[in-house]
Each structure stands twice: as C-alpha cells, then as structure tokens.
N, CA, C and O atoms as CSV, one atom per row, in Angstrom:
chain,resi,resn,atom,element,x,y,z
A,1,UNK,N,N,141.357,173.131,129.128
A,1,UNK,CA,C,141.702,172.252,130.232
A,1,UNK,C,C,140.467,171.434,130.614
A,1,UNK,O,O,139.407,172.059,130.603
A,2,UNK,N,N,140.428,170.160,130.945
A,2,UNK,CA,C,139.154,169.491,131.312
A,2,UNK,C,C,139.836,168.939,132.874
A,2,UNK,O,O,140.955,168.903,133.387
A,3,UNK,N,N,138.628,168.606,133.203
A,3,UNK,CA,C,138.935,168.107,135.155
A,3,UNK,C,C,139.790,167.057,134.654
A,3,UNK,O,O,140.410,166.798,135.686
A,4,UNK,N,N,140.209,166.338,133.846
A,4,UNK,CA,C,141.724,165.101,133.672
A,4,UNK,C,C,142.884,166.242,134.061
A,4,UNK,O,O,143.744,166.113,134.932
A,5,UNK,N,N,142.709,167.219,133.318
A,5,UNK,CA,C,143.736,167.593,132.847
A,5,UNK,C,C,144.087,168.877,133.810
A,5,UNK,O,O,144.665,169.907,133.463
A,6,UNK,N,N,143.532,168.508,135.245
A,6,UNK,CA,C,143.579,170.002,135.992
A,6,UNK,C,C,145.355,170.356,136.889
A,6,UNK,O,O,145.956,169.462,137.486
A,7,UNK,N,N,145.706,171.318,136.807
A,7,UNK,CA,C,146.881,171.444,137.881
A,7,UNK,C,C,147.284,171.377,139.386
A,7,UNK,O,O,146.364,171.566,140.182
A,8,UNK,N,N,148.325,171.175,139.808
A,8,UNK,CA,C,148.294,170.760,140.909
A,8,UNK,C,C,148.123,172.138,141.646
A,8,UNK,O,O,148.531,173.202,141.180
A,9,UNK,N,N,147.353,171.973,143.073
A,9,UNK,CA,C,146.802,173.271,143.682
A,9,UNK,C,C,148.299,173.734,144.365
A,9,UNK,O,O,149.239,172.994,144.655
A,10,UNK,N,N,148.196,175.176,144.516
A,10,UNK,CA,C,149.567,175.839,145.113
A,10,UNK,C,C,149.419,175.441,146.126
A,10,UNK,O,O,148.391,175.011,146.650
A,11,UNK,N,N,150.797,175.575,146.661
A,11,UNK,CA,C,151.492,174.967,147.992
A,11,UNK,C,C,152.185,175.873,148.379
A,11,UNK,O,O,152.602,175.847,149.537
A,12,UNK,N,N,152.568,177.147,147.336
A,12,UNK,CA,C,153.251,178.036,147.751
A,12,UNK,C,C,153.187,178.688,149.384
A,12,UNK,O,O,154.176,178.903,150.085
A,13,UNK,N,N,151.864,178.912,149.736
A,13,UNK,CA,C,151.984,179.403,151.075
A,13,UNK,C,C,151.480,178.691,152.371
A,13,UNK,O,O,150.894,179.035,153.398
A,14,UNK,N,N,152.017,177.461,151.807
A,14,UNK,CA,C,152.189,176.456,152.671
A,14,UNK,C,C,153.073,176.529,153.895
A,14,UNK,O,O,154.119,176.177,153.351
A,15,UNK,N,N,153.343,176.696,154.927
A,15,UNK,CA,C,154.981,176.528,155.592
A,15,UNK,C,C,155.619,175.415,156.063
A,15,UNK,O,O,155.203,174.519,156.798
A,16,UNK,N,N,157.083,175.648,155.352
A,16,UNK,CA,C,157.448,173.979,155.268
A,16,UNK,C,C,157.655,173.055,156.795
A,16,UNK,O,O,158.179,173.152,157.904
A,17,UNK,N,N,156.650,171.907,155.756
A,17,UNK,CA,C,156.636,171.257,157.405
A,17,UNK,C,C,155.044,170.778,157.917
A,17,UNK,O,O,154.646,169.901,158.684
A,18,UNK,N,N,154.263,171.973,156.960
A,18,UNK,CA,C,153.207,172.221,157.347
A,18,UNK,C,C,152.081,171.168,156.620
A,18,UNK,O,O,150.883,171.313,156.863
A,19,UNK,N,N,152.455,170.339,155.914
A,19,UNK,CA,C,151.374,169.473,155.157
A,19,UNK,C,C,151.318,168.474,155.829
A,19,UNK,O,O,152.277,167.901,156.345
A,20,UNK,N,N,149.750,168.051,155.912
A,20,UNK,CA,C,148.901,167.181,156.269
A,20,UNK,C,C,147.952,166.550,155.627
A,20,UNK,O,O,146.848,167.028,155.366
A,21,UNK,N,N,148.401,165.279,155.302
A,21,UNK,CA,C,147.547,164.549,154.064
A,21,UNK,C,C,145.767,164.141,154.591
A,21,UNK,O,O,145.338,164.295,155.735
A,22,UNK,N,N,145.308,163.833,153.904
A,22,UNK,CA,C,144.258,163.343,153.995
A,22,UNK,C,C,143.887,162.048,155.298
A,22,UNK,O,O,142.954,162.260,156.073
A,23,UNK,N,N,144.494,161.101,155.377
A,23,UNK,CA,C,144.766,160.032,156.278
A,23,UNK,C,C,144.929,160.840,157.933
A,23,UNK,O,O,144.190,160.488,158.852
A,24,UNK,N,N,145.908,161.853,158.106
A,24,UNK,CA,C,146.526,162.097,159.323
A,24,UNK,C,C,145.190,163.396,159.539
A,24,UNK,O,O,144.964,163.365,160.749
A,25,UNK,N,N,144.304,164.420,158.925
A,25,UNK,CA,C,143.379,164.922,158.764
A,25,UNK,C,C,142.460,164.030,159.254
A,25,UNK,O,O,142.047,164.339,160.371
A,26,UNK,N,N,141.933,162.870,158.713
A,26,UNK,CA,C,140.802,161.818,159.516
A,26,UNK,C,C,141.018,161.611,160.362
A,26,UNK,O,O,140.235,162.054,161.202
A,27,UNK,N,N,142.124,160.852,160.847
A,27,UNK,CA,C,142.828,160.641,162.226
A,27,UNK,C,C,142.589,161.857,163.433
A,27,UNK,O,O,142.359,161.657,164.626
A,28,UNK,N,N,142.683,162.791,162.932
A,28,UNK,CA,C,142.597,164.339,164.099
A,28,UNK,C,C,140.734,164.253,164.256
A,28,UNK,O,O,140.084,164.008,165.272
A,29,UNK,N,N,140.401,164.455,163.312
A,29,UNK,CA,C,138.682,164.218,163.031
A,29,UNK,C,C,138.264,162.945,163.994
A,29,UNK,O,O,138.017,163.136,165.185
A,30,UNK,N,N,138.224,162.099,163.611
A,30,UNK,CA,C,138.242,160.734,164.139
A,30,UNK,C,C,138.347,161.169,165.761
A,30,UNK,O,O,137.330,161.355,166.429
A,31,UNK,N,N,139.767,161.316,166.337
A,31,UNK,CA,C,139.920,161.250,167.775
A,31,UNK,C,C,139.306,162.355,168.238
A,31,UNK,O,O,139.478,162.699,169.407
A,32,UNK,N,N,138.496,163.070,167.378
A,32,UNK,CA,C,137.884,164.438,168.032
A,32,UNK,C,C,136.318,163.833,167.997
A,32,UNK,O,O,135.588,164.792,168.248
A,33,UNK,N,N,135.743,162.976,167.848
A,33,UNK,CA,C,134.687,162.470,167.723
A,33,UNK,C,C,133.908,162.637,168.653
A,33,UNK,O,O,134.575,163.386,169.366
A,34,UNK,N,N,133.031,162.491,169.135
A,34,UNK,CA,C,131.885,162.193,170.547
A,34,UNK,C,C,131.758,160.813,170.508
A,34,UNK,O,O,130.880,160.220,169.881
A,35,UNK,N,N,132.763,160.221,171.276
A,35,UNK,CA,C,132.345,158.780,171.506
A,35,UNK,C,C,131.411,157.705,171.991
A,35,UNK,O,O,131.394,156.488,171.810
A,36,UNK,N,N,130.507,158.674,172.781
A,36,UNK,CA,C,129.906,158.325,173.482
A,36,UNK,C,C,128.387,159.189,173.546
A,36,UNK,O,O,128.424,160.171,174.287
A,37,UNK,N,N,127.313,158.976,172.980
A,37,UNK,CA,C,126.316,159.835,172.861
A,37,UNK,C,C,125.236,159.571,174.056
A,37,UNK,O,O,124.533,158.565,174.146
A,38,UNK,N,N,125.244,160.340,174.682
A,38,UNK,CA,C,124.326,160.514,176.263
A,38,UNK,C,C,122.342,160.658,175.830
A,38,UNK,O,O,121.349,160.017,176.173
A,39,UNK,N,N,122.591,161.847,174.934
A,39,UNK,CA,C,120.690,161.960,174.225
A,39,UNK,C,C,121.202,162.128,172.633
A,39,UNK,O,O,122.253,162.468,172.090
A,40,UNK,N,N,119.642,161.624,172.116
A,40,UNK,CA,C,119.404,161.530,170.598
A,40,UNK,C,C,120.371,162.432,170.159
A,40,UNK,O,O,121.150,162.910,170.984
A,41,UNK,N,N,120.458,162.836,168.581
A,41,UNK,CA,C,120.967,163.989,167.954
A,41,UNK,C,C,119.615,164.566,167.549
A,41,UNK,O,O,118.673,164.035,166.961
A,42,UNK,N,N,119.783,165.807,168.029
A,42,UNK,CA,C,118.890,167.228,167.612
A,42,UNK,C,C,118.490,167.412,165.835
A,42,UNK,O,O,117.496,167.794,165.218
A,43,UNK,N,N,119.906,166.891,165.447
A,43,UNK,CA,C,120.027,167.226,163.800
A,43,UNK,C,C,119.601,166.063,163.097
A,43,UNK,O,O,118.932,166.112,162.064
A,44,UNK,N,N,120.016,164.929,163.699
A,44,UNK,CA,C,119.139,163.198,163.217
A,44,UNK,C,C,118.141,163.165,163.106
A,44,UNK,O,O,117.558,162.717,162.118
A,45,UNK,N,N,117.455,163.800,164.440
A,45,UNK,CA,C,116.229,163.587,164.968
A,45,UNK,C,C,114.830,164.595,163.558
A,45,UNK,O,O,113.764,164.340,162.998
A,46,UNK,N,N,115.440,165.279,163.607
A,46,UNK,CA,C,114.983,166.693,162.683
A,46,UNK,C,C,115.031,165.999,160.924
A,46,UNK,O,O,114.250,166.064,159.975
A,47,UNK,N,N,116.057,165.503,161.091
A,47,UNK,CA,C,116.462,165.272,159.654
A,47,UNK,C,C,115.183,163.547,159.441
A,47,UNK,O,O,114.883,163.169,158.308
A,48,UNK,N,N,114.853,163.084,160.232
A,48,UNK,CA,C,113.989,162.087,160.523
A,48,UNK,C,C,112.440,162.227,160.247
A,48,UNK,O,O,111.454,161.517,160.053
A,49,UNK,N,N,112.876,163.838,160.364
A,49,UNK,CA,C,111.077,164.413,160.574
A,49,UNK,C,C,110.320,164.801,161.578
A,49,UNK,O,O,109.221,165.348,161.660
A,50,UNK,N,N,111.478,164.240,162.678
A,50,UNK,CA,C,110.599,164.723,164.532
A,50,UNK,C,C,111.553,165.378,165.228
A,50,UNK,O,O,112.581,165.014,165.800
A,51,UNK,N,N,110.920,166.593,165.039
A,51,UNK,CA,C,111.284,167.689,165.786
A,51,UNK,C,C,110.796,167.564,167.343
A,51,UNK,O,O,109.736,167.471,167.962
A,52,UNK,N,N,111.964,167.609,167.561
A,52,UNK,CA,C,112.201,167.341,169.585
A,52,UNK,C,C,113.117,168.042,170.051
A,52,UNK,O,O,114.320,167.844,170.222
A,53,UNK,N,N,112.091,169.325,170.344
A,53,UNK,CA,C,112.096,170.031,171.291
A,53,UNK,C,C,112.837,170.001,172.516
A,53,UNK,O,O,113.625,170.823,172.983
A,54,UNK,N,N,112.401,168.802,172.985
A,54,UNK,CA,C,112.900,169.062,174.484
A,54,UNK,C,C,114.668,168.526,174.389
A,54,UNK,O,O,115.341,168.377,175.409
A,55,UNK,N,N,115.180,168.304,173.072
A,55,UNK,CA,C,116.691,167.846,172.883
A,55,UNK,C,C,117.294,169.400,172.809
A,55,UNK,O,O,118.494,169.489,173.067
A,56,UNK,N,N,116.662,170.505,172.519
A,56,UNK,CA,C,117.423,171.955,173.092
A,56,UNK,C,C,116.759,172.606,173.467
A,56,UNK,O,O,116.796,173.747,173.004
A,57,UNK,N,N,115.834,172.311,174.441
A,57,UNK,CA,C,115.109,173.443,175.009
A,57,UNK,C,C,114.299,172.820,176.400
A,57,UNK,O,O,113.191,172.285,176.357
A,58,UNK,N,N,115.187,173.037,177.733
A,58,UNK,CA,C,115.603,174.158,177.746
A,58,UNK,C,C,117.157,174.744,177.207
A,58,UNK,O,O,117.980,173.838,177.337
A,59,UNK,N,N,117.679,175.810,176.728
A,59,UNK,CA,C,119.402,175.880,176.367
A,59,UNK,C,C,119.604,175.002,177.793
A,59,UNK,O,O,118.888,174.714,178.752
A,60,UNK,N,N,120.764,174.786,177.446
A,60,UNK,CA,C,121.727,174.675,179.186
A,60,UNK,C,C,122.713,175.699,179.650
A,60,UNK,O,O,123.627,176.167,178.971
A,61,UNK,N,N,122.507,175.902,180.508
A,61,UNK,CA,C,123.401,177.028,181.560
A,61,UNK,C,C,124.962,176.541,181.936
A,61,UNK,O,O,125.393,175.744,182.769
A,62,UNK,N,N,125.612,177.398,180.926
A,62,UNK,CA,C,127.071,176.963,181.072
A,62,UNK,C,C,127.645,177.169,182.150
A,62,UNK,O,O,127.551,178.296,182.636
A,63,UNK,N,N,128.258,176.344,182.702
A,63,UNK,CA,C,128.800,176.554,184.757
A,63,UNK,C,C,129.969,178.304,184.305
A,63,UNK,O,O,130.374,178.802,183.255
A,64,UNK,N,N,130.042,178.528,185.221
A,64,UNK,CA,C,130.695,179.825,185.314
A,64,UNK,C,C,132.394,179.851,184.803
A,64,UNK,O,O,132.874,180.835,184.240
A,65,UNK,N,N,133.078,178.765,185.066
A,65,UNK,CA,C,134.480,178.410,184.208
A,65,UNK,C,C,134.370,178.397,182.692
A,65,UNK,O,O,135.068,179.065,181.929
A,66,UNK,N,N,133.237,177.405,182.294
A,66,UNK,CA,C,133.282,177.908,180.981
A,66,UNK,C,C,132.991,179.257,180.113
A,66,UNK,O,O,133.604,179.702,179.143
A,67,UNK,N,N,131.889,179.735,180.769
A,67,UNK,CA,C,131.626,181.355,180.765
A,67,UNK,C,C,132.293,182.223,180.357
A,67,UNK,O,O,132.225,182.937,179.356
A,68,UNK,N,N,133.474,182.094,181.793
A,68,UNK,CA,C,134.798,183.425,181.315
A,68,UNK,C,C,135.310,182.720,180.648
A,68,UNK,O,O,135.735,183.623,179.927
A,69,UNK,N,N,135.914,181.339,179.922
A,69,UNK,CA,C,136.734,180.449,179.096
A,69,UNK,C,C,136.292,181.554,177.198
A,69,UNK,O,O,137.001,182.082,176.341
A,70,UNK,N,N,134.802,181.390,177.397
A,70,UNK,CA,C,134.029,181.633,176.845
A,70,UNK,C,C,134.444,182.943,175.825
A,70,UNK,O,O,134.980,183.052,174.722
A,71,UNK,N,N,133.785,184.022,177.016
A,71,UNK,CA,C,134.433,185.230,176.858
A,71,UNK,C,C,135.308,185.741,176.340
A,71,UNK,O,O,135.230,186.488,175.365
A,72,UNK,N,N,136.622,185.297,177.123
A,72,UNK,CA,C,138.062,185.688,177.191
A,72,UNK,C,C,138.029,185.415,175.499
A,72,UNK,O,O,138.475,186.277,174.742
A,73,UNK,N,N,137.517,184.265,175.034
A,73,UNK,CA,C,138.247,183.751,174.054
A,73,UNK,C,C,137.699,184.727,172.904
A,73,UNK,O,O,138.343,184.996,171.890
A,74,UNK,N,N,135.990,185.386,173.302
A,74,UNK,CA,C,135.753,185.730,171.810
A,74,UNK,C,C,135.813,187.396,172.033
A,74,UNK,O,O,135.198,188.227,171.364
A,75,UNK,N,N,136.899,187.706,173.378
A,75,UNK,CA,C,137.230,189.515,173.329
A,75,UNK,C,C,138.860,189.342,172.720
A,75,UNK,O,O,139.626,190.289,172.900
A,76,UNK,N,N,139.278,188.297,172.110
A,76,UNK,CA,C,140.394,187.959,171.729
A,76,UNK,C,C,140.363,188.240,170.433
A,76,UNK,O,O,141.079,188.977,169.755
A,77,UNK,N,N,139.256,187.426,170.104
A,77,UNK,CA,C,138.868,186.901,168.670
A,77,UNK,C,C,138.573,188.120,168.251
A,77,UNK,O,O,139.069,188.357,167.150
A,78,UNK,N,N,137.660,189.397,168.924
A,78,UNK,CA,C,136.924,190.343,168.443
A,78,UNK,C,C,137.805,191.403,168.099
A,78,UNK,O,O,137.523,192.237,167.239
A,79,UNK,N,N,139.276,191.390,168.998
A,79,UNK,CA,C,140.314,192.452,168.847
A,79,UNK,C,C,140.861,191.743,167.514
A,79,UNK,O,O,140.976,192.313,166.429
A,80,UNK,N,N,141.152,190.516,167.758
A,80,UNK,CA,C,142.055,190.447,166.162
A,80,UNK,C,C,140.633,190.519,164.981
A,80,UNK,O,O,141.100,191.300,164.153
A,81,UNK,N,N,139.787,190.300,164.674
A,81,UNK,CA,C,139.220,190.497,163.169
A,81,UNK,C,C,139.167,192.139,163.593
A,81,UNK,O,O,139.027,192.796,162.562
A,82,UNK,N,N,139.212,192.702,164.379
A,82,UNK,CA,C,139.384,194.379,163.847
A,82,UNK,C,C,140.893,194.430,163.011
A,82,UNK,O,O,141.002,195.477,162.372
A,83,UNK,N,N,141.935,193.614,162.904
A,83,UNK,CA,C,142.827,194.184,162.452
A,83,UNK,C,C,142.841,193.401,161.373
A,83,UNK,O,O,143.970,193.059,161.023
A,84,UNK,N,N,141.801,192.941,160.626
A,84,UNK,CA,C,141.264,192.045,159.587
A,84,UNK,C,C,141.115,193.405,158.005
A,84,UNK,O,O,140.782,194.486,158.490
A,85,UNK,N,N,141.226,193.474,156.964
A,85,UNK,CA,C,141.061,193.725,156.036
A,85,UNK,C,C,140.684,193.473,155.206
A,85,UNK,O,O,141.351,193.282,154.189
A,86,UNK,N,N,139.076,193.333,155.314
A,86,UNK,CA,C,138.106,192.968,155.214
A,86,UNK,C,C,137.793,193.396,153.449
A,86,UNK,O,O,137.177,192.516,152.847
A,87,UNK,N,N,138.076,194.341,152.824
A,87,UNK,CA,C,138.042,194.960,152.014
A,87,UNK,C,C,139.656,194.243,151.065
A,87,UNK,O,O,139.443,193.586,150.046
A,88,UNK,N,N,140.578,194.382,151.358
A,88,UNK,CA,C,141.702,193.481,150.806
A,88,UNK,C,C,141.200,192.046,150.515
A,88,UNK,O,O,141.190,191.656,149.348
A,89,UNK,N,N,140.717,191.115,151.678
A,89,UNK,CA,C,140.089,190.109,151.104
A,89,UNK,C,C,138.779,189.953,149.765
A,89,UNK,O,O,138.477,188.935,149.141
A,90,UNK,N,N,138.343,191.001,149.673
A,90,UNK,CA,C,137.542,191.029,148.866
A,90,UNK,C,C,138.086,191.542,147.629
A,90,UNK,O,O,137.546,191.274,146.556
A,91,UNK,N,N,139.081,192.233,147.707
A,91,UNK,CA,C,140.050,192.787,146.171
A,91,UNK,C,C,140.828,191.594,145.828
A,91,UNK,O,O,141.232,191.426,144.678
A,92,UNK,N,N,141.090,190.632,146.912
A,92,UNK,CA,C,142.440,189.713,146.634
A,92,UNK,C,C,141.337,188.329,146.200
A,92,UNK,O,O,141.688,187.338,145.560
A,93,UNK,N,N,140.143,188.560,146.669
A,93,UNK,CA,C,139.608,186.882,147.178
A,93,UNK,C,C,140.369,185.846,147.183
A,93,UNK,O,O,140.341,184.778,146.571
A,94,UNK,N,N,141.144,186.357,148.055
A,94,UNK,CA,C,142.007,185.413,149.207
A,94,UNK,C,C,141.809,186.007,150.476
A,94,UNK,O,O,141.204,187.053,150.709
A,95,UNK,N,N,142.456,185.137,151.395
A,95,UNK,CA,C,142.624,185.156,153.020
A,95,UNK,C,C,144.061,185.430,152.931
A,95,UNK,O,O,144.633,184.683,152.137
A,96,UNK,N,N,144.743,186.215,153.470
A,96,UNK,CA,C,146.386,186.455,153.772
A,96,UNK,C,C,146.151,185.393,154.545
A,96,UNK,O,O,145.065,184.926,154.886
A,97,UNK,N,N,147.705,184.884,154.913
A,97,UNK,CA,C,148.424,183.885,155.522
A,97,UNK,C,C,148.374,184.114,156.846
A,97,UNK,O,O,148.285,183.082,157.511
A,98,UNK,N,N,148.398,185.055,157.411
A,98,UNK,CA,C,149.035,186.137,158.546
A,98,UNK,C,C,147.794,185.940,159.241
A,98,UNK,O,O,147.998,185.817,160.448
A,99,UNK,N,N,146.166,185.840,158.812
A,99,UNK,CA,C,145.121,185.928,159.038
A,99,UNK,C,C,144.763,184.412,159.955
A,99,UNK,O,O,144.266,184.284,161.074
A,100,UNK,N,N,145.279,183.294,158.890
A,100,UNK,CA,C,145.147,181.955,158.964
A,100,UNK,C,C,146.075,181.556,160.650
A,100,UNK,O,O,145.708,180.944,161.653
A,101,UNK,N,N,147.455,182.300,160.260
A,101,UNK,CA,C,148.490,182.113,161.204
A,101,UNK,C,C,147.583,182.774,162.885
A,101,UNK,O,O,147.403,182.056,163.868
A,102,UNK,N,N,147.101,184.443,162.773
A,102,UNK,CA,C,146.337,184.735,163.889
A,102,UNK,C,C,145.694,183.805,164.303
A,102,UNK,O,O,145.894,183.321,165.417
A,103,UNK,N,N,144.598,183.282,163.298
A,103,UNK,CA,C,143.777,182.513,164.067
A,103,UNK,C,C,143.534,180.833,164.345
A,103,UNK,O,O,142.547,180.177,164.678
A,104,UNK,N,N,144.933,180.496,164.035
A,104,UNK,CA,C,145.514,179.703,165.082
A,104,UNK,C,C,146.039,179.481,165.932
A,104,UNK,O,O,146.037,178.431,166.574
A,105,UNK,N,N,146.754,180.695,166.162
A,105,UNK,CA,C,147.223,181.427,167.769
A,105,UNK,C,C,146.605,181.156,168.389
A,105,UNK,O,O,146.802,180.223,169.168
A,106,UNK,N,N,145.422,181.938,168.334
A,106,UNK,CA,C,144.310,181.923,169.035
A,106,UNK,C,C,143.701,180.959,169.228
A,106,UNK,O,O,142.858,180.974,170.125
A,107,UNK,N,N,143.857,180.113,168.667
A,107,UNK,CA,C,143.191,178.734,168.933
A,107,UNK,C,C,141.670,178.218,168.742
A,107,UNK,O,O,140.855,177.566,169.394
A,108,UNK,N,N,141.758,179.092,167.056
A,108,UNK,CA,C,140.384,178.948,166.473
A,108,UNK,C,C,139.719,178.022,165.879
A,108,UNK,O,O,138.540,177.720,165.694
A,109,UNK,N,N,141.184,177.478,165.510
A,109,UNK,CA,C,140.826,175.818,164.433
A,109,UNK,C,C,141.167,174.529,165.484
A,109,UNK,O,O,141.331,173.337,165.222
A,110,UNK,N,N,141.196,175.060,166.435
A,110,UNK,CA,C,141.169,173.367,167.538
A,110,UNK,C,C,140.065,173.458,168.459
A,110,UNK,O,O,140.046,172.823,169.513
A,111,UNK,N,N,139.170,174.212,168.096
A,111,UNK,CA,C,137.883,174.157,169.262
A,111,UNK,C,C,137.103,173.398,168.803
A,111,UNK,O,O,136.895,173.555,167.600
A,112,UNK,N,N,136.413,172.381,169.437
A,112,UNK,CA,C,135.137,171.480,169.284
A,112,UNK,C,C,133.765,172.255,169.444
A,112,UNK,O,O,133.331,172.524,170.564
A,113,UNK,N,N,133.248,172.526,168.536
A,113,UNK,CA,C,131.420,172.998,168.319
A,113,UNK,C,C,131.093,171.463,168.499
A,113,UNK,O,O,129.927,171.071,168.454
C-alpha cells in the first residue's frame, strides 16, 4: 500500500449524525478565538527570544466563582477517570467510545485553556 493508495479511516464508531467536516471544525475554532488581546503572548514573546516574566508572574488569583467552577469540575473529572481502564486502553490502543461519550458529558472538549 503506498500513502496514494491508503483507506478510508473507520467511521464505524462514529454516531450517526455525529460528523463534522473540516470547514464546520474551523468555524467552532475560529468563534472560540481571543478576539481581542489585552497583553503580549507569553508563548510569542518566548518564541521571539524574550522571556517576560512579568506576562505570568505574578500567577493571577482566580475570583472565588471561578474557584468552586474550578473544582467542582475536576472532582467530576477525577471520579470518572477512576472508572477509566487504563490497562484495556493499553491492550486495545484504543479509547472506548463510552470514555469519549463521558467526557463530553462532562464537558471536557468545550472548555477554553
């Protein structure tokens, strides 16, 4: 087989309904952007050669709503990877579906870092 000649990737555990092309993927990316940049980038700045300090340091002190937001979310997160099979993923090297499905419940793949 050469990369011309490669197969199309499974879709099998896809759920129908559930595909999202490339275009509507940018679009989500895109409107999730930082539109508006207040100080330099930390990672620009670095990647430039000048390390500036004072762009994270001091940390900032998250107000107290986000805190417990905070929390709540990763004593959520911490109960479901205990029921993770951690050892199956490594016999299967795959992720079960069920795993993917949890942790979008949870609302792991719509948070902005």
């Amino acid at each position: 087989m050469t990369t011309t000649d490669v197969p199309p990737p499974d879709t099998t555990h896809v759920p129908a309904g559930a595909s999202v092309d490339e275009k509507q993927a940018r679009q989500v990316a895109e409107a999730a952007r930082e539109a508006e940049w207040r100080k330099p980038s930390f990672g620009k700045e670095l990647f430039l050669g000048r390390l500036r300090m004072e762009l994270i340091d001091p940390w900032p002190t998250p107000d107290a709503a986000a805190t417990a937001k905070a929390d709540d979310f990763l004593a959520k997160l911490g109960d479901f990877a205990k029921t993770i099979d951690g050892a199956q993923i490594e016999r299967d090297a795959r992720i079960p579906d069920e795993v993917f499905r949890g942790l979008a419940g949870l609302g792991a793949f719509g948070m902005k870092i």
